[in-house]
C-alpha positions in Angstrom: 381.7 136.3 134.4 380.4 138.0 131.7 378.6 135.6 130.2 376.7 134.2 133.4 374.4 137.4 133.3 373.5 136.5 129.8 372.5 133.2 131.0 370.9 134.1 134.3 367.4 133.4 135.1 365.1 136.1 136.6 362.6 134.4 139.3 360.3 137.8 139.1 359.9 137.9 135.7 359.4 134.0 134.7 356.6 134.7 137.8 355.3 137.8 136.1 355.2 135.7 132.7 353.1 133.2 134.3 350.9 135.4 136.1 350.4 137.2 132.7 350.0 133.5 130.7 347.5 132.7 133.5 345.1 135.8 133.4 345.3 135.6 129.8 343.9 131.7 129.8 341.3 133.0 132.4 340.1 135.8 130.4 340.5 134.0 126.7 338.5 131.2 129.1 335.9 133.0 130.3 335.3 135.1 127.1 335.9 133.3 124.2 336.1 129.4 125.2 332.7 128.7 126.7 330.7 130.9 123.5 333.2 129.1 121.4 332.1 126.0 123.0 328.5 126.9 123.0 328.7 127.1 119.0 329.9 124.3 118.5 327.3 122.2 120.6 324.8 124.2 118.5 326.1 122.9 115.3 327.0 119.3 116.6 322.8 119.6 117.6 322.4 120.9 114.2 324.3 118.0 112.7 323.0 115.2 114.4 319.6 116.5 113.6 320.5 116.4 110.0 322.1 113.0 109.8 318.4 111.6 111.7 316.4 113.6 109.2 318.6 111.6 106.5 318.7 108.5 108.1 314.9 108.8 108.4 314.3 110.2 104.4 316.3 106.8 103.5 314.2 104.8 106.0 311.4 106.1 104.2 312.7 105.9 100.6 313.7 102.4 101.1 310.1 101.5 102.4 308.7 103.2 99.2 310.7 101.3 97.2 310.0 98.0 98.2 305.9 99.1 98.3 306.5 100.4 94.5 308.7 96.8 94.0 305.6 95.4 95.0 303.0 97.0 93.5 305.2 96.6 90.6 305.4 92.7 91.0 301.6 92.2 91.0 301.4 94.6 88.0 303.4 92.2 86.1 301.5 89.3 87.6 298.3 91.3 86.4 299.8 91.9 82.8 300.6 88.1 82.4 296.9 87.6 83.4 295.1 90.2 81.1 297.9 88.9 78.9 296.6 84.8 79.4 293.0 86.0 79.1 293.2 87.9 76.3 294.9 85.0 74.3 292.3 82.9 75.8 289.6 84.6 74.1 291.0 85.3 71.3 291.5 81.7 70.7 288.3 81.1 71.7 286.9 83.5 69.2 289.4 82.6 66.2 288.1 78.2 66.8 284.5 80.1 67.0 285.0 81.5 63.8 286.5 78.8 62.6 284.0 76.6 62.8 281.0 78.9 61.4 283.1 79.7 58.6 283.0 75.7 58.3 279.7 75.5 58.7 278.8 78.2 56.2 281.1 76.1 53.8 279.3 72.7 54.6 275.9 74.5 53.7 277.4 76.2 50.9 278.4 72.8 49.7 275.1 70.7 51.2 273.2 73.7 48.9 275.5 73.3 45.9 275.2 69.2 46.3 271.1 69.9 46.2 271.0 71.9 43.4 273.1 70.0 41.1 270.8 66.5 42.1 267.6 69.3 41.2 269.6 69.6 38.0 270.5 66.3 37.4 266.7 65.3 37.9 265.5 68.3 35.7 267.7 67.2 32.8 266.8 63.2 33.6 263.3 64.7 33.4 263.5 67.1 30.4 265.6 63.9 28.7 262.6 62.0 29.4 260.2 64.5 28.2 262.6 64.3 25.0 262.4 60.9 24.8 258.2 60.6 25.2 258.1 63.1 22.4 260.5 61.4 20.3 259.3 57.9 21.3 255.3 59.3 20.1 256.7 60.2 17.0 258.4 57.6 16.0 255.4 55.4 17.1 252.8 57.3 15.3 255.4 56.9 12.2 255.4 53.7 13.2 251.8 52.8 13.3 250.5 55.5 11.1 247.5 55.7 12.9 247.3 58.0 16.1 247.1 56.8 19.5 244.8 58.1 22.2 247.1 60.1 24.5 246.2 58.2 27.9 248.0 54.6 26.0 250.5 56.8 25.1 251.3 58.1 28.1 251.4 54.9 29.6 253.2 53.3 27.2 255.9 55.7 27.2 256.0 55.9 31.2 256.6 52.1 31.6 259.4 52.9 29.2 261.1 55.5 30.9 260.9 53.7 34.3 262.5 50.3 32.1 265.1 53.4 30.9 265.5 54.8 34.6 265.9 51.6 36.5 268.3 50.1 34.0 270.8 53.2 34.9 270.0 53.9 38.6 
């Protein structure tokens, strides 16, 4: 019977052991649980506080965004327009151009057009002089006698008109 004492159970001290567990959880309880407790409330607070201070920041980022996307958008709309009205005018300035530098080159050539027909009637009239001095000498060669300068003139006018209207 040896071997039952090893085995046997003592009711006083599995009651003392409980008794001890029990004050033990009581004082643990009443000492360390609820300040335990309290701390972490405090930092679950702390948390939550955080994640709504986050939650708003990417509220708020995401509104900025889209307000910048937009801003952004007319921007671009605004470019294309200063863009359009800048190609606009500068087409509207290059035809303006254009056409002055055309009209400059039809007065240029309207000018250029005169002066040769002044030319053209300068050397018809110096050819003509030419030809009244010529004509005179070969008449007063002709003649031997002198002419009086009025008959001349006539004479050698009526010529030259004959002359002109047989090449115009």
């Amino acid at each position: 019977m040896q071997n039952l004492d090893i085995i046997s159970v003592n009711i006083w001290q599995i009651l003392i052991s409980l008794v001890n567990l029990l004050l033990l959880f009581l004082i643990l309880k009443k000492f360390l649980f609820k300040p335990v407790k309290k701390v972490l409330e405090q930092r679950q607070s702390q948390l939550d506080a955080q994640y709504a201070s986050a939650e708003n920041a990417e509220a708020e980022a995401n509104a900025h965004r889209r307000e910048w996307e937009k801003k952004l958008s007319s921007a671009d709309a605004e470019a294309s327009a200063i863009l359009q009205s800048a190609a606009e005018n500068a087409k509207y300035r290059g035809d303006k151009l254009i056409a002055e530098a055309q009209a400059r080159a039809d007065g240029i050539i309207r000018a250029a057009e005169t002066e040769a027909e002044l030319e053209r009637k300068k050397a018809a009239d110096g050819i003509k002089q030419e030809i009244v001095e010529v004509s005179g000498a070969l008449t007063e060669k002709l003649l031997e006698r002198e002419i009086r300068t009025e008959d001349h003139r006539a004479l050698i006018d009526s010529f030259i008109e004959e002359i002109g209207d047989g090449n115009e």
